[in-house]
N, C-alpha and C positions, 0 to 999 in steps of 0.2 A: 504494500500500500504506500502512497506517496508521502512524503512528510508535509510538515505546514510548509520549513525553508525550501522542499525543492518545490512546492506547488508558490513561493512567492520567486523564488529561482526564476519563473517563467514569465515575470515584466520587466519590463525594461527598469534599469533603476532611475532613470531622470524621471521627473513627474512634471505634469503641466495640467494649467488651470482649463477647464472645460466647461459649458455649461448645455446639459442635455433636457429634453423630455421624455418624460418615464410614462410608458404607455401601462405599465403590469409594476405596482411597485414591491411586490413580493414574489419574487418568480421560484421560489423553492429555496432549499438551505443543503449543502453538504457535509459531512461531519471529517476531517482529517485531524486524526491524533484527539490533541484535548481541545481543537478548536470547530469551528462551524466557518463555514465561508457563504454568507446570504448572498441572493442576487436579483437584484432588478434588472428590466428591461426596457430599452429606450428606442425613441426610431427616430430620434434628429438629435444634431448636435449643433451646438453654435460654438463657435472660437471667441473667447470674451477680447481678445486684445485687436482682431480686426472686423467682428460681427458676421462674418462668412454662416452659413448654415448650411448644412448639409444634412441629406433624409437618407438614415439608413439604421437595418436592425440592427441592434449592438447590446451589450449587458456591462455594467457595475457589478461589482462584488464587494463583499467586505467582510473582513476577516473577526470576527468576536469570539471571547471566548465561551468555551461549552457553559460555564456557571451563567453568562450576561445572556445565552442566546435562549436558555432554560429560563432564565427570569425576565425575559423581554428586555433588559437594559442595552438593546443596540438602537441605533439610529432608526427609527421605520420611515419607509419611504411608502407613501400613496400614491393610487394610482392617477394618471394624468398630473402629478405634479415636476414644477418645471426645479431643477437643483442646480445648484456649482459648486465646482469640488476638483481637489487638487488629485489628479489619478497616475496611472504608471500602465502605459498602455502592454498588452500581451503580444510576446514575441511570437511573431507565426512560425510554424515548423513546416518542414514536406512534409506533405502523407506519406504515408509508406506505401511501396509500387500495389496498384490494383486496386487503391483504397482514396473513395473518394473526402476531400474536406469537408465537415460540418460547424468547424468553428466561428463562431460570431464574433463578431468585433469587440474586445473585450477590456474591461478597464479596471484594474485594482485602485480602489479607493486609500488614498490617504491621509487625506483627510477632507471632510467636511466644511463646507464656506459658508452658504445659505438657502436655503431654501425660499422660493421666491412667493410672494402675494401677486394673485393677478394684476394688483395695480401699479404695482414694479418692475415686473418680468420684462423681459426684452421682449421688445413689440414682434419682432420678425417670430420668435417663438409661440408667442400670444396668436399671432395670425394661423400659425401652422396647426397650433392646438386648436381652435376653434374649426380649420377645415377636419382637421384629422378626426373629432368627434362629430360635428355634422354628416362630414358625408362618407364615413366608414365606420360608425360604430352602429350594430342593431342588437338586438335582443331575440336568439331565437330558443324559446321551453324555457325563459326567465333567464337565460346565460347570456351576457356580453360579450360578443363577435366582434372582433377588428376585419375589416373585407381589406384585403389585399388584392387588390383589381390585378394587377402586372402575371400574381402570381395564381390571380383566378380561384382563392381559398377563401374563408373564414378563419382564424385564429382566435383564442380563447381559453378557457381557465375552467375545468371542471374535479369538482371532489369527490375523489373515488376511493374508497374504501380511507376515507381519513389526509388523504393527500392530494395535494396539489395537482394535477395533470395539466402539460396543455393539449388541445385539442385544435387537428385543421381539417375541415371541410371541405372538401372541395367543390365548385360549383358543379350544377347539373350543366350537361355538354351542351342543352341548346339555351341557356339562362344568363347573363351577366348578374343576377342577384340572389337567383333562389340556390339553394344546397339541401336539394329534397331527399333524392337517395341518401348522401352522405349521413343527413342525420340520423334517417332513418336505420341508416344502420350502427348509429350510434348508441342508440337507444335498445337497437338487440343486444350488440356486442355487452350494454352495463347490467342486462337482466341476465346473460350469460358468462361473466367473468371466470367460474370456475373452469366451465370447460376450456375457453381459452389458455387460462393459467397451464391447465394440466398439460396439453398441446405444446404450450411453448417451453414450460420447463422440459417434455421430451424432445425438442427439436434444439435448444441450447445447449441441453446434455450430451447430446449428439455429436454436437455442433462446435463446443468449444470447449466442453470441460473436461478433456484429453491434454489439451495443450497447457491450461491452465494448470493441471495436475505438474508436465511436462518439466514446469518453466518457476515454477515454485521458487519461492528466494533460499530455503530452507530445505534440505532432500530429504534429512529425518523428520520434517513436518508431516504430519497423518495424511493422507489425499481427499483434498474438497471432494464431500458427497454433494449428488445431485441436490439436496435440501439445501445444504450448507451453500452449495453454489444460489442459488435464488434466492438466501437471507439477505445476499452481499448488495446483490442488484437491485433498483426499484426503478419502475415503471414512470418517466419522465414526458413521454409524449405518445397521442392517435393520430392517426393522419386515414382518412378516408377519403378513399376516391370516388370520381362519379359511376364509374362503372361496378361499386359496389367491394371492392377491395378494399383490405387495411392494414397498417402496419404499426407495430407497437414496437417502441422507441424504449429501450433502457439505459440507464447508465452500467459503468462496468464495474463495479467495485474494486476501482481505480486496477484490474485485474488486467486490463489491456489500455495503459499509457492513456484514461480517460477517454477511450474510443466511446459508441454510439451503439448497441447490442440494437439489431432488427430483427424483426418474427414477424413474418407477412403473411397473411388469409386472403385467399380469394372471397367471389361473393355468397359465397357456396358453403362459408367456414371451413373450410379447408387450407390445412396448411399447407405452404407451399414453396418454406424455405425461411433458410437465414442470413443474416447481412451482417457485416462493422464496417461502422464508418469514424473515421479519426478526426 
């Protein structure tokens, strides 16, 4: 598993002052060592020293420790608000051959500047935030949707068995706004969790935790059982297609370099294989 220093190892050490909009401002928490690393998610950034703005997905993080993140003493960020903060942007790495990149634009928080009041906030921001809520945010079965036009989805936030997920939609093939199938099968897939559960731990087991055994830091360590292996991992994103396909997104319990664990169903509930992506 990574340490805290080699998971800070991977920003840059200069920091520079930024000031973003946070679309999601709790977007899950990770636990390395005795600390938690939070993270929000933003889709514009503005440069405070020459006002430039630029729209794109990205995430903050911030490192607290396990005792302040168990008693809420860290900084909370809400959703659609606008912040600035001194950060240490993430060095990109290759993927490794065959493996495609999933990393987002990423920012280690160092600290905290302000947190803005709309009557303050940089105009150009103010503008952005008022389109970005007007004509991309809806409500579909009580859930907030971000619509991603370019990328032809929904994006979203749903709680599944106690935890965070995000969830994307994707639109139906002859619609710019509706995501009929998609949900619809959103809504099988959460009355049937078991089954799937049971499916993708045998197609990871399969799949990856030969290697995992393989590559151990430790040779006299016992070999991850299949239980063991699935405690490590949790379920971080859905992604449903129009064609009725979906694919459930894990983290790795940091087991492979922080990659992306895939288990994909067709429309049929069938599985129909496995994926990482780094």
């Amino acid at each position: 598993m990574k340490t805290i220093d080699e998971y800070r190892a991977g920003f840059c050490d200069e920091e520079k002052e930024i000031v973003v909009y946070i679309s999601k401002g709790f977007a899950g928490a990770e636990m390395l060592q005795d600390c938690y690393v939070v993270k929000s998610v933003f889709v514009a950034m503005m440069d405070p020293q020459d006002g430039k703005l630029t729209e794109f997905d990205g995430r903050i993080e911030q490192v607290v420790s396990k005792d302040e993140y168990e008693q809420g003493k860290f900084i909370t960020i809400e959703d659609n608000m606008i912040v600035k903060l001194a950060a240490s942007e993430f060095i990109r790495e290759e993927p490794a051959p065959g493996a495609s990149s999933s990393i987002k634009n990423r920012y280690l928080v160092r600290r905290f500047i302000t947190s803005y009041k709309l009557a303050i906030a940089p105009e150009k921001l103010l503008e952005f935030r008022d389109m970005f809520l007007d004509e991309n945010m809806c409500a579909i079965d009580g859930i907030n949707y971000h619509l991603n036009r370019a990328e032809r989805r929904y994006k979203g936030v749903v709680l599944i068995r106690g935890c965070n997920v995000e969830v994307k939609l994707c639109l139906d093939e002859d619609s710019d706004s509706e995501a009929t199938t998609a949900n619809a099968r959103l809504h099988h897939v959460l009355e049937n969790m078991d089954r799937f559960a049971l499916a993708i731990k045998t197609g990871f087991t399969k799949e990856f935790l030969t290697e995992v055994n393989r590559w151990k830091e430790d040779e006299d360590d016992p070999d991850l059982s299949p239980d063991g292996f699935m405690e490590m991992i949790f379920l971080k994103r859905l992604v449903f297609d129009a064609d009725g396909s979906v694919e459930f997104h894990y983290t790795d319990g940091d087991l492979f370099a922080g990659a992306t664990l895939i288990a994909k169903f067709d429309g049929n509930d069938l599985f129909v294989g496995c994926d990482i992506k780094e």
